[in-house]
Phi, psi and omega in degrees: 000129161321156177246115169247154183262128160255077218278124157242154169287350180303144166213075176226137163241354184271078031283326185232108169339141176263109170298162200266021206326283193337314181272003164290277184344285173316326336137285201303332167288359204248353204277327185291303217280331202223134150308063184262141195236128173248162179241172186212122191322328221272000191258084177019043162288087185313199141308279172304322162295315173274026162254337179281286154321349173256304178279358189264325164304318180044086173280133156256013150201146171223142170315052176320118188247096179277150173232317190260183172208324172216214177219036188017045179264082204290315196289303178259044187324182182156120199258164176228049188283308154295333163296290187317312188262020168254342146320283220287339191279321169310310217297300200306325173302339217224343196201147210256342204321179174249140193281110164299135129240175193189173158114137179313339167283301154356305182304317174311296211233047193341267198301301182304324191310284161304325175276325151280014186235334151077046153244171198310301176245169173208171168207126175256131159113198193292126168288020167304323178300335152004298174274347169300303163345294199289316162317328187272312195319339181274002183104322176302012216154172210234096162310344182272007216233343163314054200327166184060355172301142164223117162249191185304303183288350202266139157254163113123154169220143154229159198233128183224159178311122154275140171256029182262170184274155198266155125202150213251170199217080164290080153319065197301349220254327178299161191317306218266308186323295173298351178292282189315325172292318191275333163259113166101313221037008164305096143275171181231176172210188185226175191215348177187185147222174167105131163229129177264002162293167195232058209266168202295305155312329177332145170239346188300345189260352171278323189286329203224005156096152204250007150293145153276156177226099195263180197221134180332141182272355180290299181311308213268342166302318194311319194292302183344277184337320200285303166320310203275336188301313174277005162107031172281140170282351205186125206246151180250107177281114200286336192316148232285310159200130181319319182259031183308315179244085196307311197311328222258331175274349182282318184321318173274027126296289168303343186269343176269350157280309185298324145340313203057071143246168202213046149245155175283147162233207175177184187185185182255098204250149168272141181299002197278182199276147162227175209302183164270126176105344201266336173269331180283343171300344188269326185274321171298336191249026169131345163324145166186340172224120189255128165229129183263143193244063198273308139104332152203179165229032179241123187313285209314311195291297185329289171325287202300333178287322172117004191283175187243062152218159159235166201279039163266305199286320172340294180314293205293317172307345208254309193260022163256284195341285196314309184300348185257016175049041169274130176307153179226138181227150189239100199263162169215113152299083188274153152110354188304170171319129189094333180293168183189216189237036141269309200295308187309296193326308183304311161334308174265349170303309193278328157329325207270336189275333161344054204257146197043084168210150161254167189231105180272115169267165186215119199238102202109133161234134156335131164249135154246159171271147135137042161241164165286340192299316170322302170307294199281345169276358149270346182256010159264337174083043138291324169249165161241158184268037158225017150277146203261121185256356185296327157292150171288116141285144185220115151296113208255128156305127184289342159242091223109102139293128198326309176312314162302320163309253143088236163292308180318306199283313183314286171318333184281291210298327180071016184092001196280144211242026160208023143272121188242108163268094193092214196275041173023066193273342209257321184258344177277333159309333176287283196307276182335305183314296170335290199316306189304312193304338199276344171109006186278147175240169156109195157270017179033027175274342140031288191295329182274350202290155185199000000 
């Protein structure tokens, strides 16, 4: 049986290592056919060490998985292309096998990817298609005839949705699993895919496509059990937002009471209004953190983004969370088209009526291509459309500077210790380790709430 190695590449740690869930998939599509092994950078994997494990693996194919493409910071930016391709040099050093990549960042920038990393393949979009690849690579098949291939040769890719069955292949007993369970003890799942909202920055309806596609609420407790079996303290749900679907998420809720699992999770909820009864139901089965993805509170701002709320709703979604004695977290995208200092100002008037809660501010939003934000920063000339986006690009308001954002928000917060500018990387570095060393789970922003 062939063998593949399987990487992933993130080392972004900050504020909490991210488990690799995608290449569980990939794992699971690959298991009758293939021999898979996954390694995972975030588990202290040197240069040298992961050239140590590439020949002790001995691959006949190995799998590049990119997930980060920066670390989405206008203040201190920073693309991670070198690194990827300081990756990519060990794999070439250490194994003749031919070089995959795949994985959501990837997906954003298919063909730059490949051709700055000088690999073999590429697969845009879900990684299920694998064993079709690999099954052509093998003689078994047409490789152009693979949706999402990327070769040497190709400009272009287009990327659709898989519409095959999905399963995942969790592994407690492997390297990279216990690494997350012994830090943080967070693990994650998906309850679906596919977003059907259109907000302008976005990339989720190009990587997994803007239908849902939901996955059994039984099947998806079954994996819950399975986590919590294996010593995760605390599960993270990735989907784009959980409550995309109230009916289909209160359903993976009753099933996770019928589970009897009995750790907290959470997840990434969109701000609209919900039915009555839908946060204490959540909570009953198990609920403990809502991070809301609200990104302004000034109607005007809301509308250019594209959100499917206005900041009415906020409120009213912010004070049912609140009323089921849920932790609440508030992320904001500043600076976007339009922004200006009446728009911040309203933002931060209304953010100050938020109470107990914490507030990630993000100042500048990345352009990616296949968005609108994309479209208005070419029709503004902050980009040309034969420039290479792989490096962070930020859209900066033409009235307002990031730097003045900012300053501004630093003054509104007065020191209050759960106002945060970006991910609060600068106080989750102090803090977060300790807490973990200490027997602490979760993402702990919690801990801040005031």
């Amino acid at each position: 049986m062939k063998k593949v190695l399987l990487i992933s590449a993130n080392m972004m740690k900050k504020p909490y290592p991210v488990y690799p869930l995608g290449l569980d998939y990939v794992a699971g599509a690959l298991a009758s056919g293939y021999e898979t092994e996954i390694l995972d950078m975030n588990n202290g994997l040197s240069p040298a060490a992961l050239g140590e494990e590439i020949r002790r693996a001995a691959p006949d194919y190995i799998g590049l998985s990119i997930r980060n493409i920066d670390n989405t910071d206008t203040i201190n930016s920073r693309g991670f292309l070198s690194d990827y391709q300081e990756l990519a040099a060990v794999i070439r050093q250490n194994s003749q096998a031919p070089l995959i990549l795949g994985g959501s960042g990837y997906t954003v920038f298919p063909v730059e990817f490949l051709r700055a990393l000088d690999a073999d393949y590429g697969l845009a979009g879900e990684g299920e298609r694998l064993p079709a690849l690999l099954d052509a690579l093998e003689g078994r098949g047409d490789i152009a005839a693979v949706p999402g291939v990327v070769t040497r040769q190709a400009a272009a890719v287009s990327c659709r949705a898989w519409e095959g069955e999905l399963q995942r292949a969790f592994a407690p007993e492997a390297a990279h699993a216990k690494y997350y369970i012994s830090y943080g003890g967070m693990l994650n799942l998906q309850t679906k895919r596919g977003c059907p909202f259109r907000c302008s920055y976005c990339t989720y309806p190009h990587i997994e496509g803007a239908r849902m596609r939901f996955f059994p609420p039984e099947e998806v407790a079954r994996q819950a059990r399975a986590l919590e079996d294996a010593g995760a303290k605390y599960i993270f749900i990735t989907d784009s937002a959980f409550n995309a679907s109230y009916d289909h998420s209160l359903r993976v809720a009753r099933a996770f009471q019928k589970a009897r699992l009995t750790i907290p999770w959470g997840g990434f909820f969109a701000a609209t209004v919900p039915p009555d009864g839908y946060y204490p139901a959540l909570a009953d089965a198990g609920l403990t953190h809502v991070e809301f993805g609200t990104e302004s509170m000034c109607d005007a701002m809301l509308a250019g983004l594209r959100k499917p709320f206005v900041s009415d709703d906020v409120f009213r979604a912010h004070e049912a969370a609140l009323a089921a004695d849920l932790f609440i977290a508030h992320y904001f995208l500043l600076g976007g088209p339009g922004e200006n200092e009446e728009t911040l100002r309203q933002t931060l008037a209304n953010v100050d009526r938020l109470e107990r809660a914490v507030f990630f501010f993000f100042c500048g939003i990345r352009i990616y291509p296949h968005t609108a934000l994309y479209e208005t920063a070419l029709g503004e000339g902050q980009i040309s459309a034969s420039q290479n986006l792989i490096e962070p690009v930020f859209y900066r308001s033409p009235f307002i500077s990031d730097v003045e954002i900012v300053e501004r928000i630093e003054a509104h917060a007065a020191g209050r210790i759960n106002w945060l500018v970006g991910a609060g990387e600068s106080k989750a570095t102090r803090i977060l380790p300790r807490l973990y060393e200490r027997g602490h789970t979760g993402p702990l922003w919690e801990h801040l709430i005031a």
